[in-house]
N, C-alpha and C positions, 0 to 999 in steps of 0.2 A: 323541241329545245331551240331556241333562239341564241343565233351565232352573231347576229347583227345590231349595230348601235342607228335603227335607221336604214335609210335604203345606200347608202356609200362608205358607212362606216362599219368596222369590229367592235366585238363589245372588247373589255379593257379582258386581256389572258387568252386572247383568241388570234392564230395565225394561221391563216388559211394557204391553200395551195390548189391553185384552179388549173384545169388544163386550160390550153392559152390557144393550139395546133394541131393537126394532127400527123406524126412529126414520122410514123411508120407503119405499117398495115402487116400483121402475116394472115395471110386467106388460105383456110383447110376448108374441105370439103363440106363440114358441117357447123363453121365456127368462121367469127372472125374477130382479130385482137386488134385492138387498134394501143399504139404508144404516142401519149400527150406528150408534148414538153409543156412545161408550167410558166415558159419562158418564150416569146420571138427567138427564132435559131434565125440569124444572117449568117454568122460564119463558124465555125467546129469550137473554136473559143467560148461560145455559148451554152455548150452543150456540159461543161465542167461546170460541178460545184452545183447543180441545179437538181429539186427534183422532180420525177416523172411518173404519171398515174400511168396505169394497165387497166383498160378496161375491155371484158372480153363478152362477146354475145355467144348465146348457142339459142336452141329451141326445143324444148322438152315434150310442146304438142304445136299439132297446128294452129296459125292466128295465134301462136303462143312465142315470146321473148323473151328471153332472159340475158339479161344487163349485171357482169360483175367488176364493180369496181375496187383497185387496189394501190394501194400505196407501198407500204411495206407489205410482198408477199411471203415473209419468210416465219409467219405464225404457223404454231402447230394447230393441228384440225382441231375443231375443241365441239364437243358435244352439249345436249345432244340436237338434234338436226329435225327437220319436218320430214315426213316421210314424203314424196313426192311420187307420182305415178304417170312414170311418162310415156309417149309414143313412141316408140325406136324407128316406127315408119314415116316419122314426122319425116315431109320432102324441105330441106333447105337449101334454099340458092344464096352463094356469095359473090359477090364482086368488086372487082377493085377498079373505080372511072379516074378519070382526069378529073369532076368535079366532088365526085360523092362514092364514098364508100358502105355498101350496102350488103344490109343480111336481110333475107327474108323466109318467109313463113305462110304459107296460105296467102291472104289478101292481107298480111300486115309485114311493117316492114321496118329496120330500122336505117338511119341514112346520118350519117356523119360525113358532113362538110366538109371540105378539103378547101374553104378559104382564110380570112385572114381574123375573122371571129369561129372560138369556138361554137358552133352551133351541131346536136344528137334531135335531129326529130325522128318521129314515129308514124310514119304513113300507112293510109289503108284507103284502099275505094280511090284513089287521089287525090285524097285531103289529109292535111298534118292534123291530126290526131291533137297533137302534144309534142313538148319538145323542150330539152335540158342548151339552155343558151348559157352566154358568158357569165362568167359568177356563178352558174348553178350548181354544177357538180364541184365536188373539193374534199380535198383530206386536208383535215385540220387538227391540227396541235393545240391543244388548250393547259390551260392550267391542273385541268382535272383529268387529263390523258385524252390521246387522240379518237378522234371520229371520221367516221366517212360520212357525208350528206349530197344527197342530190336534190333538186326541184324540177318539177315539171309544171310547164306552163297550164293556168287554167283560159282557157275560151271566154270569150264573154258570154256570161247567160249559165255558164256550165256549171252544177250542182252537182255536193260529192255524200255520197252514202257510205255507210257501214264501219269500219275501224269496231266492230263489237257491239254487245246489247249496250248500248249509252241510252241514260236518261235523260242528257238535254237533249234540243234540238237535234229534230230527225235530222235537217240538212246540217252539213258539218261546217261548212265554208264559216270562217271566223272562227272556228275553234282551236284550241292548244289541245293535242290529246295524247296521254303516254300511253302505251298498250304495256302496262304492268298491272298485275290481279292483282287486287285488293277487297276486303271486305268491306263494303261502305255503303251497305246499303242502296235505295234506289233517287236518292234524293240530292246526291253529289256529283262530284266528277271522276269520282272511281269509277270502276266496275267489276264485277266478278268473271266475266266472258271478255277477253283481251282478242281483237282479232289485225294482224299488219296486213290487211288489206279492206281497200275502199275500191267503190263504185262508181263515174260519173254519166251523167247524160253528153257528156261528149264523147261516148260510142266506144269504152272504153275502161280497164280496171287496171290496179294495180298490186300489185302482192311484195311487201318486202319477206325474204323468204332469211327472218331471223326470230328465234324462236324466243330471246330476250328483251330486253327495254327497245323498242322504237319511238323514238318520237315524232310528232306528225305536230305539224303548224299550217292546219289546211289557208289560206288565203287569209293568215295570219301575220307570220312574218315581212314575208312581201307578196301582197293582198292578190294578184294576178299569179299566183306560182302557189301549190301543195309542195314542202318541203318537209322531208322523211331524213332521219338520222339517227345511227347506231355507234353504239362505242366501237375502237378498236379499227383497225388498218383497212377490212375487208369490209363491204356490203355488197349483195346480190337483190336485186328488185326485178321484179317481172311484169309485162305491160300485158295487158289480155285483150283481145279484140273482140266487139259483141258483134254486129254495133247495137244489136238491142240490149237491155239488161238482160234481160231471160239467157240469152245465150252468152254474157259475158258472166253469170252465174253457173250454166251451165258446163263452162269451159274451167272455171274455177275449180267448183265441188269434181270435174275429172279428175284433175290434179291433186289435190287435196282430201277427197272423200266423198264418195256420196253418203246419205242417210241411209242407213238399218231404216229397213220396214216396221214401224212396232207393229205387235200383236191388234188385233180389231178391240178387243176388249179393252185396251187400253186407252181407248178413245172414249168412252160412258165416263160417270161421273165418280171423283174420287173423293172419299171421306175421310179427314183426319181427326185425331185425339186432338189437336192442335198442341202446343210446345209444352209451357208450363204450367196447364192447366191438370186438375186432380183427374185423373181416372185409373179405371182399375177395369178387370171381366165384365163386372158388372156395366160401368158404362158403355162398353165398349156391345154390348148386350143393348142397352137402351136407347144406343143410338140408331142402332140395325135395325130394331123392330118398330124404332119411331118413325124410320125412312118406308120400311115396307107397311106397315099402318096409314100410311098417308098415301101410298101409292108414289114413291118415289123412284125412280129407276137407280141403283146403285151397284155400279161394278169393280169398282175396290175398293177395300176397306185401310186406313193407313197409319201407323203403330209407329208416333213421333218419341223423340230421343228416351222417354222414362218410357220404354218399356224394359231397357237396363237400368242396375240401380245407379243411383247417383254416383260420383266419383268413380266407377267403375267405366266408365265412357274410354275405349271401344273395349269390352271384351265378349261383345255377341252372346251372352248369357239375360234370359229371361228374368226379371224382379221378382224371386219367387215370392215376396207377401203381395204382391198385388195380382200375380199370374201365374199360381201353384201349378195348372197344367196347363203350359202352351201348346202343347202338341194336340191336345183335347181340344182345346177352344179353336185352335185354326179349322180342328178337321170338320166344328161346326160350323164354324163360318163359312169354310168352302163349301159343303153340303146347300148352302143356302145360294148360290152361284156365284159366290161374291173372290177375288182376288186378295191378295194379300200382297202388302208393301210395305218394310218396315224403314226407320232412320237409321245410317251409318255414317260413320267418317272414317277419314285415316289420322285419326289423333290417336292416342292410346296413354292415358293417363298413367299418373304411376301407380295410382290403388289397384288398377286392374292386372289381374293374372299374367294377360297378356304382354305387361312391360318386361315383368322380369323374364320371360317365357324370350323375346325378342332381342332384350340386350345379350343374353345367352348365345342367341345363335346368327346376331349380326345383321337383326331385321331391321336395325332404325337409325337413323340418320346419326353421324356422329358429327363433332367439333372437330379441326383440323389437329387439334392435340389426342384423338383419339377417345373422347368422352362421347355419353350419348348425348346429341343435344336435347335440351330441355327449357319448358317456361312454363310459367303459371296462366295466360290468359284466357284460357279456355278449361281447361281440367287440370287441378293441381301438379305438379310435375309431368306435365304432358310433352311424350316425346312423340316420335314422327316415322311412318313408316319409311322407307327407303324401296322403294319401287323401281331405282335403277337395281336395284340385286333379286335376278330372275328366282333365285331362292325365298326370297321375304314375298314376293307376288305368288308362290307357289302356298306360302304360310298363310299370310293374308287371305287369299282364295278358300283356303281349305277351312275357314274358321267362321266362313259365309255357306261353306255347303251344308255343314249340318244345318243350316236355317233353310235352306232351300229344301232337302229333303225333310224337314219337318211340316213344309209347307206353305212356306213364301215364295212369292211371284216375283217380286220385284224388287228393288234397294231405292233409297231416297241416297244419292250418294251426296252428302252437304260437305261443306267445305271445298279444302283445298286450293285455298289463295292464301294465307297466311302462312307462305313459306318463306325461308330464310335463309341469308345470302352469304352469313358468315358459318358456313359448313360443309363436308368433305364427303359426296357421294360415293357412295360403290364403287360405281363403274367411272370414277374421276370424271365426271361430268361439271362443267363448267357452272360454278353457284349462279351466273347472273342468267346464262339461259335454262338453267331449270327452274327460276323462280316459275314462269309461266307456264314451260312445259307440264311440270308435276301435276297435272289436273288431268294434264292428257293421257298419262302412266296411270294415272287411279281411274277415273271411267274407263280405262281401255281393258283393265283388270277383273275389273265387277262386271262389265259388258260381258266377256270370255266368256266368265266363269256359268254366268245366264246362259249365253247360247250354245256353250256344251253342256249343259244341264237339263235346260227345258228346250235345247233344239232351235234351229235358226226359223228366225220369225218369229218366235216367243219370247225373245228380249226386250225387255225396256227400263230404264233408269227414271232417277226424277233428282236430274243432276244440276246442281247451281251453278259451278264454275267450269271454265273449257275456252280453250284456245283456237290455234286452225288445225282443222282437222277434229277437231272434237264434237262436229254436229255428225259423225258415223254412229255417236252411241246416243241415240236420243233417251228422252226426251229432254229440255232443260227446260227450269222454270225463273222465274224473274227475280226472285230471290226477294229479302226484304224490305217490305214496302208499306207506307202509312195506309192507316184506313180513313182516308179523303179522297175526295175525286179529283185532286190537285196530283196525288199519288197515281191514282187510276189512271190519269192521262200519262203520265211520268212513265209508269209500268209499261201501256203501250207503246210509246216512242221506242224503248228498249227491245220492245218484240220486232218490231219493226227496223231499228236498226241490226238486231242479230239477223232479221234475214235476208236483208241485204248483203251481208258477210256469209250470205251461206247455210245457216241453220232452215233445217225443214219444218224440225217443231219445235213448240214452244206455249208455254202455258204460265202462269199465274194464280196468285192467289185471290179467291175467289173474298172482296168484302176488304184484301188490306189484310197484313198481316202483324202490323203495329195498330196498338189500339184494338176497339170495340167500335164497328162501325153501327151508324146511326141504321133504323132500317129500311129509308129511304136510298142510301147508299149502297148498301147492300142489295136491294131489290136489282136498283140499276146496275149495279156490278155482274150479277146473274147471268142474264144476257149474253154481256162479254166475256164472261169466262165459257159458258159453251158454247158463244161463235167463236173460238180457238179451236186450235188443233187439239190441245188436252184441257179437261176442265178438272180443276180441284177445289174442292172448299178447306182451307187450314188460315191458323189465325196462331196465336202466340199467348196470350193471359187469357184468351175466353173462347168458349167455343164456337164451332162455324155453323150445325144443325141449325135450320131457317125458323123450326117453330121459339127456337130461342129470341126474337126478333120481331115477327107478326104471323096472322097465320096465312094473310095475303100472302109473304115473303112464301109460305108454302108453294099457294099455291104460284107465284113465277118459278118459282123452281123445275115444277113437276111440269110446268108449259116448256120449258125450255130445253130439259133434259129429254122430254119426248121427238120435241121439235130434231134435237140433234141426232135422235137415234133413227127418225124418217130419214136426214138425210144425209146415212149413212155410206148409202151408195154412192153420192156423191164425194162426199168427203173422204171416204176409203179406195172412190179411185186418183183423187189428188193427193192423197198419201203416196202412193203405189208412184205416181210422176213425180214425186219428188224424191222418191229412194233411185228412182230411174235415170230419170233426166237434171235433176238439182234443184227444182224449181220450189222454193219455200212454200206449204199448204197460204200461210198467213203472208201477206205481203202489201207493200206500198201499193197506192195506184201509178207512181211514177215507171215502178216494174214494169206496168201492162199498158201502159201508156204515156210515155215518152216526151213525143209529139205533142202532146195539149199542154198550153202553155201555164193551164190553169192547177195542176198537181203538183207540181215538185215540191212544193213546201208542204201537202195536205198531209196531217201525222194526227188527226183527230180521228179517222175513220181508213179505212183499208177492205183489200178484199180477201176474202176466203175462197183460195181456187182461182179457177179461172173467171169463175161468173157470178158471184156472187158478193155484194159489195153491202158491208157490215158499217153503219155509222155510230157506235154506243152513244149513250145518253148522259152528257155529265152533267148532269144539275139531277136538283131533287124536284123540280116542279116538270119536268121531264122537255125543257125545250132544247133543241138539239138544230144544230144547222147542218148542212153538209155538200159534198158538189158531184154532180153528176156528167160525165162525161157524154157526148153526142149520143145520139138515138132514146128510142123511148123505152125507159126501165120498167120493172114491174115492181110492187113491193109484193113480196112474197109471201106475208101474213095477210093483206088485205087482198090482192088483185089488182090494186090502183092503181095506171103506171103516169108515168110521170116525164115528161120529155128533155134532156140535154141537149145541150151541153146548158148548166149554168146552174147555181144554187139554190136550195129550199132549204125552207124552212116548216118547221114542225113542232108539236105538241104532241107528244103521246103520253098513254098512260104506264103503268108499271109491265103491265102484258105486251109490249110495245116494243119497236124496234125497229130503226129502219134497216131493213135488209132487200137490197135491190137488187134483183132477178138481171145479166144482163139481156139487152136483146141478142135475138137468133139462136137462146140457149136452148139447149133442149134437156132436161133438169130431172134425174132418174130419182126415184121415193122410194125409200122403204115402204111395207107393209108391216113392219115392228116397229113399235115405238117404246118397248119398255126394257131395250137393250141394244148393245154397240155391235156385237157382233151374231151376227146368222145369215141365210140365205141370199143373201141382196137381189138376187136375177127373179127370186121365186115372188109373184105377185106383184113385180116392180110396175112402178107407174111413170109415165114417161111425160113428163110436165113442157108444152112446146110453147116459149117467149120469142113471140114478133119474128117468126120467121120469116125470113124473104122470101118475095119471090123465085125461083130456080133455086134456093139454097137445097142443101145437103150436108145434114151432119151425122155423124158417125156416134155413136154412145157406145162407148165401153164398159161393162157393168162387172167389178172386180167379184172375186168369192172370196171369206174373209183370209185366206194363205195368201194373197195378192195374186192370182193365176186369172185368167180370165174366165168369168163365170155364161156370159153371155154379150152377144155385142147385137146391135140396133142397127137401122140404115133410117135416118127419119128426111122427109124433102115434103120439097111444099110447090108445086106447079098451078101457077093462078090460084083458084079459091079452093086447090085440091089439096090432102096432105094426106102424103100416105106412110106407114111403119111395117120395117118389117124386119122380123127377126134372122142376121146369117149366121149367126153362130151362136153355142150354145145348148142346154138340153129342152126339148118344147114342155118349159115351165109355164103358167099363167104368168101374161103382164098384160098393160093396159095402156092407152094416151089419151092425156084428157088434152085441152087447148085453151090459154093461157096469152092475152095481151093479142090477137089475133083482129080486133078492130073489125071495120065493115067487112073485111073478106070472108070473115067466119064468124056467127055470133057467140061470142062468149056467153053460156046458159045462166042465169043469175047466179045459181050455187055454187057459181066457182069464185064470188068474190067476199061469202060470209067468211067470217072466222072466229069458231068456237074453239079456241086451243089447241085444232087441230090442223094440218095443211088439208086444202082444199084436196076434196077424193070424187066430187064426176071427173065419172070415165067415159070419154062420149063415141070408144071405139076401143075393138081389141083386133 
């Protein structure tokens, strides 16, 4: 939101109140308060009639700040709140100088001035970070009720990520952005994933820790400062110290959440009825057998919104004239190894059972006069669950377990942004901070209810909207999205922005899910949905099954779903690090590389892991540009490798891909390709790119509960390279050599590629 008319002026209903001083200090052991006057104090006469901000620091973890500023402290608490997960061993030092008064925290620190401009900067290492100067911070009086705002200075050069899955522009810098959920598809400035906190390359994060409307004018307002603003007298912001990304995410997702490990099977390839297209058993039958007749690897099957009848939306009952026995057909389905996922929300129309069932016993959201609320834009009189009342979360749950014990895996949990602000929660929760929150209350519910059901580790969602804190219940997907490659590129920005904010996983729909993509588009989409962390194929008027399409489109499919479940071992142990450590599977290369001047904007291609750097393909003649960081890459279909830093260009075909090996990786294979989850350690091939001289690397080889299955020691001494197994049970595995140049010759069959990853093994 924009409080300025220009860089010296207010706009017209705006009266601001800057601190000017810092006019008294109290230092406690773990805290320090600093009292602005908003005024020059010369003599005691000034100090009447004037007023004065409170802002107080504490530290919740190490390298971790927290900044609250106030005006009027005299508001009642108003929920509900982020959950927050702090250190109590966090060491902080206060003190109070002659020039600067200081809180610190690990290597970061905060330093208020004691001269005759206000100036709060942020030190770390002994460099200013960032820093809220004169004019920045203020409580302000508007015409539309007060606000708190602060700005913090941006660097030159410094580039800011995340604020949520956003469609435009990865880098944010020049944007306006509210963090209010909205349904709007993927082609706008909405979003469905709201997150108040960004990223920059100036070694450095920041977290507004309010669960409502933020507004953010990243290097908008006044183009050298990110300026964050919330209604109301208080705000609290947190500074995070990296100074790499990896570790200012890491320091993040402690506070806020790590990721739920999903289940391994949840990483194979998922297949939906898509939306409002016809089906019934029967299709549902023909799509199965048309996948295992072609040799398609398929590990869930996914049962969109009509598998309820119509107008009945939510009441968790099967359509008996199109699915006389559900109980029957899942227990076929799962007999054939396949998972089950059905659609939910938390709307509940009023034809459904369940409305009057809910108004009865106080499960849905009411009108401050005591009505249920209700609207028509989704399901005729559709009213709302109310998930602050631990009673209605206990109704709700219990109206999903009979589907679980019936024989579902999983929930698509959809919606949850179209909530509304003229209404009176349960637990008197504040309407404007539970607009955003309530996504966090409903995946936190179906989450539960999974992993006391089927056990920890055996949860997963396939959730559209979610806040901070809401990548604990993965998975989310991108929501909807055209079927153009204008779309495609759009979808990805959003992945990439979510995991900058934090999300580990993240998936899309595979082809676009508005429209009928062409099958050129499609083919190319393939790819990219399973170099993701989760692949699905769902669409909305037409189906997504590939022989609908061509029969090429088959065969990419079956090349790439194989491809994914070889490299499973890899990607189920960068699963496992990012339920651990916070580190998104999918990510920027700015993430992993900082330092090179030539990433920060790159948002056409990304890496998977640590080592693996996926370029998709947007065009239909298949030419794709893309940029490689220092050292010589491999591509991992061909053997090719190709030397960084600086860009290529290419042509491939539909079987095609760049996906670039880093160097020094040492790159663990499956021996299954026609599923996501089994043995990973048993038969593993241990794949060695361009290792260096003296190096040493360590390979972890997860089993699929995320426990370690087996670990490697792999090293290269001059032209020697030796592997050896230290942990683990003595299962067969193998190491072939891979990008090794004159010092070891690469045997010719390690750079064909018939569909499958190269398999000489030239040593066990």
């Amino acid at each position: 939101m924009k409080f300025s008319n220009g860089y010296w002026r207010m706009r017209d209903g705006v009266r601001p109140i800057h601190p000017v001083e810092v006019h008294d200090i109290a230092v406690e052991p773990d805290a320090l308060t600093v009292y602005a006057s908003t005024k020059k104090i010369t003599h005691r006469g000034d100090t009447l009639n004037q007023p004065m901000l409170t802002i107080r620091c504490t530290s919740p973890a190490p390298n971790v700040l927290a900044v609250k500023v106030g005006h009027f402290l005299g508001e009642r608490p108003r929920r509900p709140d982020f959950a927050l997960t702090t250190d109590p061993d966090t060491e902080v030092r206060v003190s109070d100088g002659v020039d600067y008064a200081t809180i610190s925290s690990g290597a970061l620190a905060a330093r208020f001035h004691r001269g005759d401009d206000w100036r709060l900067e942020f030190v770390a290492d002994g460099r200013v970070l960032t820093a809220s100067v004169r004019k920045s911070m203020a409580a302000l009086d508007t015409d539309d009720g007060p606000y708190v705002r602060e700005q913090l200075n941006l660097g030159v050069g410094d580039t800011v990520y995340g604020l949520g899955e956003r469609f435009g522009p990865l880098v944010k810098n020049g944007q306006v952005v509210d963090i209010w959920q909205e349904d709007g598809g993927t082609s706008s400035e909405h979003a469905y994933k709201n997150v108040p906190f960004y990223l920059t390359t100036g070694g450095y994060g920041v977290f507004v820790n309010h669960p409502g409307r933020v507004s953010f004018e990243v290097g908008s307002e006044v183009v050298s400062r990110v300026s964050f603003s919330v209604p109301g007298q208080t705000m609290e912001y947190l500074v995070i110290y990296g100074p790499t990304p990896r570790e200012i995410l890491r320091r993040y997702t402690a506070l806020t959440g790590r990721p739920a490990l999903p289940p391994a099977w949840s990483f194979g390839l998922w297949l939906s009825t898509s939306f409002t297209t016809s089906y019934d058993e029967e299709t549902v039958n023909k799509f199965v057998d048309g996948m295992a007749d072609r040799d398609l690897p398929l590990s869930v099957f996914h049962f969109d919104c009509f598998w309820m009848r119509e107008f009945h939306w939510s009441d968790f009952e099967w359509d008996p004239a199109v699915f006389p026995e559900p109980a029957v057909m899942l227990k076929r389905l799962r007999a054939r190894g396949l998972r089950i996922c059905v659609w939910i929300n938390p709307y509940i129309g009023q034809r459904s059972a369940l409305f009057a069932e809910g108004m009865a016993g106080g499960y849905l959201v009411r009108t401050p006069a005591g009505d249920v609320w209700q609207c028509d834009l989704w399901q005729a009189g559709m009213a709302l669950v109310d998930f602050t009342n631990p009673d209605a979360r206990r109704w709700y749950a219990g109206k999903l377990r009979g589907l679980l014990e019936m024989g579902v895996d999983a929930f698509k949990t959809d919606f949850g942004e179209r909530i509304p602000t003229e209404v009176a929660w349960h637990d008197g929760s504040d309407p404007e901070r539970m607009h955003n929150y309530y996504t966090h209350l409903y995946n936190e519910t179906v989450f539960d209810l999974l992993r006391e059901h089927r056990g920890e580790g055996e949860a997963v969602l396939f959730a559209r909207s979610a806040t901070t804190g809401g990548q604990q219940f993965p998975v989310h997907w991108g929501g909807d999205c055209e079927s153009t490659f204008e779309s495609m590129a759009e979808s990805l920005r959003g992945g990439l922005s979510l995991a900058m904010s934090g999300f580990g996983f993240w998936s899309h729909d595979i082809g676009g899910f508005e429209g009928r993509p062409d099958p050129a588009l499609f083919k190319r989409w393939i790819p990219f949905g399973l170099l993701s962390s989760h692949s699905r194929l769902h669409g909305s008027q037409s189906y997504r099954v590939p022989w609908e399409f061509d029969e090429e489109a088959v065969d990419v499919l079956r090349l790439f779903t194989r491809l994914k479940a070889r490299l499973m071992p890899y990607l189920f142990g960068q699963a496992v690090l990012a339920h651990t450590d916070g580190m998104p599977v999918m990510r920027p290369l700015v993430a992993e590389f900082p330092d090179d001047p030539a990433v920060p904007y790159l948002e056409r291609q990304y890496l998977l892991g640590d080592s693996l750097l996926v370029a998709p393909v947007f065009s239909a003649g298949g030419e794709v540009r893309y940029y490689l960081p220092a050292g010589v890459w491999t591509h991992l279909q061909t053997g090719a490798e190709v030397a960084g830093p600086g860009w290529v260009r290419e042509t491939v075909g539909f079987d095609r891909v760049p996906v670039l090996v880093r160097p020094g990786t040492v790159l663990p294979l499956g021996a299954v390709a026609d599923r996501p989850d089994y043995p990973y350690a048993d038969g593993v091939t241990l794949a060695v790119y361009r290792l260096d001289d003296g190096a040493e690397v360590t390979v972890r080889i997860p089993a699929p509960d995320g426990t370690e299955a087996a670990r490697f020691v792999v090293a290269r001494s001059g032209a020697a390279l030796t592997a050896s197994r230290v942990a683990g049970e003595p299962l067969p595995w193998h190491v072939h050599l891979v990008g090794t140049g004159d010092v070891i010759p690469v045997p010719a069959e390690v750079a064909r590629w018939d569909g499958e990853l190269p398999t000489v093994r030239s040593s066990q």
